[in-house]
C-alpha positions in Angstrom: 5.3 -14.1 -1.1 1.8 -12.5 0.1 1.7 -10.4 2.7 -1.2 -10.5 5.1 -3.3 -8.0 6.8 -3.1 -7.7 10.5 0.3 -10.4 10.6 2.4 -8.5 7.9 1.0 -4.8 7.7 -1.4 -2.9 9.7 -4.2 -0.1 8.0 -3.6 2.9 10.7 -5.9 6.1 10.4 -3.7 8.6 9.6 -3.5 10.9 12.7 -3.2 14.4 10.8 -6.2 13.1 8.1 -9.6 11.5 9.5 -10.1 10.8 5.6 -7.1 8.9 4.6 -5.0 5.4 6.2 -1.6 4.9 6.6 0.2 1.3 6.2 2.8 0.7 9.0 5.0 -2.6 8.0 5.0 -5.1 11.0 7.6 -7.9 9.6 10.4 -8.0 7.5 13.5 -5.2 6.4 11.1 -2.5 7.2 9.1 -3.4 10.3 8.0 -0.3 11.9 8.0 1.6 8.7 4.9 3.7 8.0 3.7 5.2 4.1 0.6 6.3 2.8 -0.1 5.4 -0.8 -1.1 8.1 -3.3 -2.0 7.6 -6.8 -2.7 4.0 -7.5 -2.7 3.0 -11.7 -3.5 -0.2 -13.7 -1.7 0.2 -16.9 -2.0 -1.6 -20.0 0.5 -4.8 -19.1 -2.2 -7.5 -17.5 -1.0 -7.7 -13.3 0.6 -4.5 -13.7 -0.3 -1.7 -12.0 1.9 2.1 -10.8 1.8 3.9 -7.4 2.9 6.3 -5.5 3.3 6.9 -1.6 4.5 8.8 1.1 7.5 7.4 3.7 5.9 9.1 6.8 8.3 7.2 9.5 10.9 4.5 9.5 13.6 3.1 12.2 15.9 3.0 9.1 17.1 6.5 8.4 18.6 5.9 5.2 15.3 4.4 3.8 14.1 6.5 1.0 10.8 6.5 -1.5 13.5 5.1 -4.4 14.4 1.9 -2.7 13.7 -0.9 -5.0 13.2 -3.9 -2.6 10.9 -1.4 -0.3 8.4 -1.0 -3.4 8.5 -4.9 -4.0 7.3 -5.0 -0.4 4.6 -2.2 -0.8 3.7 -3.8 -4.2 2.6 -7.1 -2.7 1.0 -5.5 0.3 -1.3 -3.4 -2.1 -1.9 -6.6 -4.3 -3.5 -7.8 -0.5 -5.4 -4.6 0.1 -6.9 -4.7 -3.6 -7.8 -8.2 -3.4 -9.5 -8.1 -0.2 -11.0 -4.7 -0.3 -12.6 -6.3 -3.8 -13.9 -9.3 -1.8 -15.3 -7.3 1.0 -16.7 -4.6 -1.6 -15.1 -1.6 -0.4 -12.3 -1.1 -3.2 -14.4 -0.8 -7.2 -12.4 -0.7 -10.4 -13.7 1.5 -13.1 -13.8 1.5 -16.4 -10.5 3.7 -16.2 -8.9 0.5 -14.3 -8.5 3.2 -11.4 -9.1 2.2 -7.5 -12.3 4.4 -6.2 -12.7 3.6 -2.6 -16.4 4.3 -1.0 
């Protein structure tokens, strides 16, 4: 299932880091959960990629970074992100297959 900008997930400036944005989930298991993603890979397997991120807040107190269904979620909203930041020219690929954002 995609996940949408603005309907499923919000981009929110990150309020301790004028440089960086912060994802807060608006539907679904984790609505009202906040992350910031870190590293972001492509590895060799075609439509695979690795990342890493940050749970800043969540109603769900027992939510941790190892739940596997949270980083289904987070996978397809950064499949959204990467696909409309290429669109919109903002998000570049290099020839590392890394994300560089301008």
């Amino acid at each position: 299932m995609k996940m949408l900008e603005n309907t499923d997930y919000e981009i929110i400036p990150n309020p301790n880091d004028s440089h960086s944005w912060q994802i807060r989930i608006l539907t679904g298991d984790y609505t009202e959960t906040v992350i910031q993603f870190g590293t972001i890979a492509f590895n060799e397997i075609k439509d695979h990629f690795n990342f890493d991120f940050t749970l800043i807040q969540s109603p769900d107190e027992d939510l941790t970074i190892d739940n596997e269904d949270l980083h289904n979620v987070l996978a397809r909203i950064l499949e959204n992100i990467i696909e409309n930041g290429s669109e919109e020219g903002w998000v570049k690929l290099d020839e590392k297959r890394s994300i560089i954002e301008n």
